[in-house]
C-alpha positions in Angstrom: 11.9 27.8 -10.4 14.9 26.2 -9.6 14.0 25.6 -5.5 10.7 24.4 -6.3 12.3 22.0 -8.5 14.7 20.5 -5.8 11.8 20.9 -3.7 10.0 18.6 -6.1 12.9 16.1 -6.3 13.3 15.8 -2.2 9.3 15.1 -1.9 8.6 11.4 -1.5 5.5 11.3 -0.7 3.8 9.6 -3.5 7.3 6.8 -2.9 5.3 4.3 -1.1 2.3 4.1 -3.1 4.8 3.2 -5.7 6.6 0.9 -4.0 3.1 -1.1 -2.8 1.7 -0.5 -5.6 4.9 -2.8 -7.1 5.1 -5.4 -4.4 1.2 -6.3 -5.1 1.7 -6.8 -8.9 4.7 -9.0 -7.6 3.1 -11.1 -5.5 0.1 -10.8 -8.0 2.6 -12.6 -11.2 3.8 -15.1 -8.7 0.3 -15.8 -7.3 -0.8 -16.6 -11.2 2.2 -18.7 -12.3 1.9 -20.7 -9.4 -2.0 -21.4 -9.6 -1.1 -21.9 -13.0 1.0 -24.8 -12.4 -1.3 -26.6 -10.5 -4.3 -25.8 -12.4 -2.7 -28.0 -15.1 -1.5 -30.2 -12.3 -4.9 -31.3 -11.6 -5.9 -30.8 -14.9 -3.6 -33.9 -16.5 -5.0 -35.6 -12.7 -8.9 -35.7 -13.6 -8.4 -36.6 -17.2 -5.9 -39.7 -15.6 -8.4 -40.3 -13.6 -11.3 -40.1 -16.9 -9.4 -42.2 -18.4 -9.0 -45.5 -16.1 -12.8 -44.9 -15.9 -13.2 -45.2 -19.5 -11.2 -48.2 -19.3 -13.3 -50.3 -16.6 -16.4 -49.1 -18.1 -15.1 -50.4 -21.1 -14.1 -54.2 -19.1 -17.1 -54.4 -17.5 -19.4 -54.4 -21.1 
């Protein structure tokens, strides 16, 4: 019992899926935060932009 568990412990085979498995949900959170960021960027952009149209639509009446 006791050599199967060592056994056990020394296996790392299942280590990288981890570690992959880790690094994509990393680069996943970063990937979301940053599209996040310029989702609002361009957001706050095209309703600037809706809103100098409103105003020369307005002027030219």
């Amino acid at each position: 019992m006791i050599t199967k568990l060592k056994n056990f412990m020394k296996d790392e085979t299942g280590q990288d899926v981890v570690e992959y498995s880790l690094l994509l949900v990393l680069i996943g959170t970063v990937a979301m935060i940053y599209l996040t960021g310029v989702g609002l960027n361009i957001s706050a952009l095209l309703q600037n932009i809706g809103a100098k149209l409103d105003l020369v639509s307005k002027a030219a009446d």
